[in-house]
C-alpha positions in Angstrom: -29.5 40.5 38.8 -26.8 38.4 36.7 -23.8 40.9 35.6 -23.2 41.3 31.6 -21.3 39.0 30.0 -17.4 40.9 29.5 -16.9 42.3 26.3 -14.6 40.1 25.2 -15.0 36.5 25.8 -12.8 34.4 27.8 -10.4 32.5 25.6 -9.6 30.2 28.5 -11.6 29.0 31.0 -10.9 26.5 33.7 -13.3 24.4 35.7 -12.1 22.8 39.5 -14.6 19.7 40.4 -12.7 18.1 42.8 -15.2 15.8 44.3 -16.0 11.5 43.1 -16.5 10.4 39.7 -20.2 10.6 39.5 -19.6 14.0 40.3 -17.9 15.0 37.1 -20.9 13.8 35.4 -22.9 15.6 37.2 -21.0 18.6 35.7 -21.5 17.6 32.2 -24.0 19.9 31.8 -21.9 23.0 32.5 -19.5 21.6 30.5 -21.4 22.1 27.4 -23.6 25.5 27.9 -19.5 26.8 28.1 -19.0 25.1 25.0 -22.1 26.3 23.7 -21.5 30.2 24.7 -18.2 30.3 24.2 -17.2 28.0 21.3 -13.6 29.7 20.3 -12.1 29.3 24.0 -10.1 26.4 25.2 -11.6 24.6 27.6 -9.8 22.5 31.2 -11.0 20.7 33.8 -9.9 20.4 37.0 -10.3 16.9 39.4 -9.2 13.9 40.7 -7.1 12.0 37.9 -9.9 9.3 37.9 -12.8 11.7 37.6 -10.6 13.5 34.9 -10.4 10.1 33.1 -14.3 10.2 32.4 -13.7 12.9 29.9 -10.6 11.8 27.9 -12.8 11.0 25.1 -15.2 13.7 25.0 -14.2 16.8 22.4 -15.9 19.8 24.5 -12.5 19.6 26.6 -9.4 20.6 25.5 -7.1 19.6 28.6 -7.5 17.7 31.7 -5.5 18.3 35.1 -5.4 16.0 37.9 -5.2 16.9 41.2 -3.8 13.8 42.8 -4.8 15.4 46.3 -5.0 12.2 48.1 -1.4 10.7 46.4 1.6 12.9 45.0 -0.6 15.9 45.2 -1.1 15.7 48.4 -0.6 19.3 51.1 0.5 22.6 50.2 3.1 21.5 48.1 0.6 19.3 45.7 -1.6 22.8 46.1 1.4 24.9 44.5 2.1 22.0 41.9 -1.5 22.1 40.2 -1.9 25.7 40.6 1.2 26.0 37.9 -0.1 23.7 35.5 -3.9 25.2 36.0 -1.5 28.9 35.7 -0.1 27.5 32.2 -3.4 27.5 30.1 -3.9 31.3 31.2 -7.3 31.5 32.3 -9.6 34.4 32.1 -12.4 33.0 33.2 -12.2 30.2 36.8 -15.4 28.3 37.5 -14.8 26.3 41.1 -18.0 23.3 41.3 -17.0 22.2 44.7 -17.0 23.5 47.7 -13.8 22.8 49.7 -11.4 24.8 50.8 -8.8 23.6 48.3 -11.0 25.1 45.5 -10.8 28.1 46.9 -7.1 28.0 47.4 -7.0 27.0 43.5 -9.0 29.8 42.4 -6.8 32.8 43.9 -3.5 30.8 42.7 -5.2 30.3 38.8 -4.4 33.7 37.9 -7.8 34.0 36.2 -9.1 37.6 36.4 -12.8 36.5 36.8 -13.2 33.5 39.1 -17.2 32.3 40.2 -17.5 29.8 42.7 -19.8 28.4 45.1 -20.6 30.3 48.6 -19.1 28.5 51.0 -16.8 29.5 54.4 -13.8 31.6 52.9 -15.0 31.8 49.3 -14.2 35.2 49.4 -10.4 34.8 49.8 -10.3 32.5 45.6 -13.7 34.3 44.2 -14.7 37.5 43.4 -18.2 36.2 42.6 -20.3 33.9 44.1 -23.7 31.7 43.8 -25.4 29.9 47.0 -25.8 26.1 47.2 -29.4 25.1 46.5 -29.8 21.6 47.3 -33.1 21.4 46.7 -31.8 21.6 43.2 -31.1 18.3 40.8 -27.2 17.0 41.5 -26.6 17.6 37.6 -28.7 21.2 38.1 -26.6 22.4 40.3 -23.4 23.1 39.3 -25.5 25.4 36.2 -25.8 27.8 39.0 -22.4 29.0 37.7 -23.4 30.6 35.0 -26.1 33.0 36.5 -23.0 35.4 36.9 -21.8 35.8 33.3 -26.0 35.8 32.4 -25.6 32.5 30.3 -29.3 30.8 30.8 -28.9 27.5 32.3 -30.4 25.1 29.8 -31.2 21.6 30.0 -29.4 20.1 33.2 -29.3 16.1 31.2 -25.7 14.6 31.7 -24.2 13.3 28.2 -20.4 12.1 28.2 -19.7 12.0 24.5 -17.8 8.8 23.2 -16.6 8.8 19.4 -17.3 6.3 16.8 -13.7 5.1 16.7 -13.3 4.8 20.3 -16.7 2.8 20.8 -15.0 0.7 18.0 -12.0 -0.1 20.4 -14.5 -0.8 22.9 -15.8 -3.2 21.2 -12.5 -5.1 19.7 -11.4 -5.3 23.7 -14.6 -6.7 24.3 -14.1 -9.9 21.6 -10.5 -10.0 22.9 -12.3 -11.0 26.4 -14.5 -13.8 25.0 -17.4 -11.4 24.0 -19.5 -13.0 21.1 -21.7 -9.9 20.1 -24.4 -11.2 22.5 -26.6 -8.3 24.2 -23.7 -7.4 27.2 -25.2 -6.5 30.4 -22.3 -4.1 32.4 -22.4 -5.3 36.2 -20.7 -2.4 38.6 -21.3 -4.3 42.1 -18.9 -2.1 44.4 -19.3 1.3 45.7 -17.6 3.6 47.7 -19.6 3.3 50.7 -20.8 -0.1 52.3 -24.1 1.0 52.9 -24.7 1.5 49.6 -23.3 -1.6 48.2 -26.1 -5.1 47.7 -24.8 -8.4 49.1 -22.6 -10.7 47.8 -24.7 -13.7 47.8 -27.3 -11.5 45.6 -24.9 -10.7 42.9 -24.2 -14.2 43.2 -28.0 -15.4 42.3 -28.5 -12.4 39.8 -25.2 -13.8 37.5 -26.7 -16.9 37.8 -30.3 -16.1 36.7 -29.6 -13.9 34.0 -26.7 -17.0 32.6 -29.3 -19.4 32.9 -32.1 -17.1 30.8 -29.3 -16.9 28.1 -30.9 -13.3 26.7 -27.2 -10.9 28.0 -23.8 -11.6 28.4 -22.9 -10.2 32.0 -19.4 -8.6 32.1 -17.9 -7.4 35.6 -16.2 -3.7 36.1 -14.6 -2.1 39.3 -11.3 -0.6 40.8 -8.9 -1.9 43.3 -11.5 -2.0 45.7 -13.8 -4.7 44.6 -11.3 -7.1 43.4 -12.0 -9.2 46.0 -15.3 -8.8 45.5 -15.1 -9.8 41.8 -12.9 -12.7 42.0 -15.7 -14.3 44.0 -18.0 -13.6 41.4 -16.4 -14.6 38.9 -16.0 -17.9 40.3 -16.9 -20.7 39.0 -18.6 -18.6 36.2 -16.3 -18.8 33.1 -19.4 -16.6 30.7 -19.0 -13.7 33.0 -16.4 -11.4 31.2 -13.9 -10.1 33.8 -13.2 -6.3 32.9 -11.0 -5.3 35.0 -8.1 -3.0 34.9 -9.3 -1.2 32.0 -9.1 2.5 33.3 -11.8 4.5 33.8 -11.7 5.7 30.0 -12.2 2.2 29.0 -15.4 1.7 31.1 -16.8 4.7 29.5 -16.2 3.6 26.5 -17.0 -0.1 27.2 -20.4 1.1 29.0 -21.4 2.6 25.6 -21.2 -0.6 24.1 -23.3 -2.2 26.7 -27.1 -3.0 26.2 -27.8 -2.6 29.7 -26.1 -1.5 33.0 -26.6 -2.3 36.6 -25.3 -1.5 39.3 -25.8 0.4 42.9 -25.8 4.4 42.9 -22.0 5.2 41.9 -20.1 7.0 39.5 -20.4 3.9 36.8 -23.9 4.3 36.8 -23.9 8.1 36.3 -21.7 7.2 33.7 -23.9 4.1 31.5 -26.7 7.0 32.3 -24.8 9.7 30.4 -23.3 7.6 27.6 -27.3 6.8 26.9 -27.3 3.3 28.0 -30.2 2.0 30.2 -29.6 1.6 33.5 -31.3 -0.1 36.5 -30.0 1.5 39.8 -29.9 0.2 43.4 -30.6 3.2 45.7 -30.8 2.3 49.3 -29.3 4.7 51.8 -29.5 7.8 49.4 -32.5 9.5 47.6 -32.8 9.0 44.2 -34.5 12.0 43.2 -31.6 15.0 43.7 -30.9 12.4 40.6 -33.8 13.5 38.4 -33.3 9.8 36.8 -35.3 10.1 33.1 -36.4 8.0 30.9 -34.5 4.5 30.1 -33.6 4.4 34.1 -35.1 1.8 36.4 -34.1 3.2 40.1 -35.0 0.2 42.3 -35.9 0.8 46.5 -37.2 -0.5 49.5 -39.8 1.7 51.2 -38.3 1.4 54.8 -39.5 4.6 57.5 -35.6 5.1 57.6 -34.7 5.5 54.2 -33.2 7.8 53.2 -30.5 8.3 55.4 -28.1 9.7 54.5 -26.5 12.0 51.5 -23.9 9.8 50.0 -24.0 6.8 52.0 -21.9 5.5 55.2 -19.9 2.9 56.5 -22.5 0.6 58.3 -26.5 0.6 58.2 -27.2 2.6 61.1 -30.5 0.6 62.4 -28.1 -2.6 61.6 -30.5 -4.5 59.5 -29.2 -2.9 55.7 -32.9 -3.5 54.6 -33.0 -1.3 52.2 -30.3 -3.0 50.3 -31.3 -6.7 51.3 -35.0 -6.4 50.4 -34.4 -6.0 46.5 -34.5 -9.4 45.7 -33.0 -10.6 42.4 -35.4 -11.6 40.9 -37.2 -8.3 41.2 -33.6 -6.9 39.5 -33.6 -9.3 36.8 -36.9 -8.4 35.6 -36.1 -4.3 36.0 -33.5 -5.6 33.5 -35.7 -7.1 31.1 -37.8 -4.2 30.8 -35.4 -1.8 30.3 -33.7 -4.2 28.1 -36.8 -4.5 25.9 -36.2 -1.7 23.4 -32.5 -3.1 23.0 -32.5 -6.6 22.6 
């Protein structure tokens, strides 16, 4: 049985997700049931500084902390650095999304009197409650889990990053800065963390080209450090594309509400065009796309292959060395995903 909610509610609560970008979206949803039960307490989050960055514009968070743990924050010492600034809002109340061991660590150095996490080896040295992993949940179901110890019903488990007016606004001024016109703008994400999860080059390549040639969106290009290669050879040669890098990851939320459309493969940016509301049309090859529970105004696009899926997240090579499941979508068969879920937009 769920223990009772305290007496008196927590006036600061902290949550650790500590895991990619698409991630933190997937924790939206605990994000506001906290909001909704406890409206009066102040409200941080815990992650990576660019999973962090997703909610900069949202107003259900009061502060964000990022962990650096790959950079300046790296060892015990980067441990001992967070733990003070996670120790300055005063929690009572420590919610720990991911599993890892670092988590943990963060959770007994919070200083929060009530800290829930997820069962994992050594939970019980940072929690003093805990919930199992149930994969056969929804990604954005499970980190709702959480609340089953403070008896806070779980709710609807739909992923919404909220993006004021003003700062759609500035969205869009950066966009005519770029070249935009007002045309229809279709946001292109073609990296991902993993190779085997990214479509070819030479695909991207034909897709820019079809959809320039129909004339209905104007494509614009986002990624990080890591596809700049892989952008400048898109861009190529194609002066209508809109180059948007180096924008943060604020800006691309922000930018990815303005957008009509989004494609991309399965990565945080598409998590992201998905919770802002804007329709998406998804490349899944390695990974499943239901743990996703994709709704309506999402196209998820796959090859049915006897070895897909396989695997979780994604790896660094196609392990039957063919990468069918990516090379089979053809673009033509994304171009028209786009027109129909470009339909009720354009």
């Amino acid at each position: 049985m769920p223990s009772r909610l305290p007496d008196v509610p927590p006036r600061s609560i902290v949550v650790a997700q500590l895991a990619f970008i698409g991630d933190m979206v997937f924790a939206t949803p605990l994000l506001a049931r906290l909001r909704e039960a406890y409206p009066r307490a102040s409200l941080a989050v815990v992650g990576r500084p660019a999973a962090v960055d997703v909610l900069a514009d949202d107003p259900r968070v009061d502060a964000l902390v990022p962990w650096d743990k790959d950079r300046q924050d790296r060892g015990l010492a980067g441990l001992v650095r967070v733990a003070r600034r996670v120790r300055r809002h005063r929690p009572d109340l420590f919610l720990g999304v991911t599993r890892s061991f670092r988590t943990i660590l963060l959770a007994a150095l919070s200083g929060a009197r009530r800290r829930v996490g997820v069962a994992a080896p050594g939970a019980w040295l940072g929690y003093r409650e805990t919930v199992p992993r149930d994969p056969a949940l929804p990604f954005p179901a499970r980190p709702l889990a959480l609340l089953r110890p403070l008896g806070i019903p779980a709710g609807n488990p739909r992923m919404e990053l909220s993006v004021a007016e003003e700062a759609v606004e500035e969205a869009r001024r950066a966009l005519r800065a770029a070249g935009w016109t007002g045309e229809p703008l279709l946001a292109v994400a073609p990296g991902a963390h993993y190779a085997t999860k990214r479509w070819p080059l030479p695909h991207w390549e034909a897709l820019l080209d079809r959809v320039l040639a129909e004339g209905v969106f104007r494509p614009a290009l986002y990624g990080g450090p890591a596809e700049e290669g892989l952008i400048e050879r898109l861009l190529a040669g194609r002066s209508r594309v809109l180059d948007r890098r180096g924008i943060g990851i604020r800006g691309v939320v922000r930018e990815l509400a303005v957008a009509s459309v989004f494609v991309g493969g399965d990565s945080g940016p598409a998590h992201i065009a998905r919770a802002v509301g804007t329709p998406v049309v998804v490349l899944h090859g390695p990974t499943d796309p239901v743990p996703l529970a994709w709704g309506e105004g999402c196209r998820v696009l796959t090859v049915d292959l006897p070895c897909r899926p396989c695997s979780p997240h994604g790896d660094a090579a196609c392990p039957e060395g063919h990468h069918r499941c990516m090379v089979d979508i053809s673009p033509e068969r994304v171009q028209e995903a786009i027109r129909d879920v470009g339909r009720t937009v354009v």
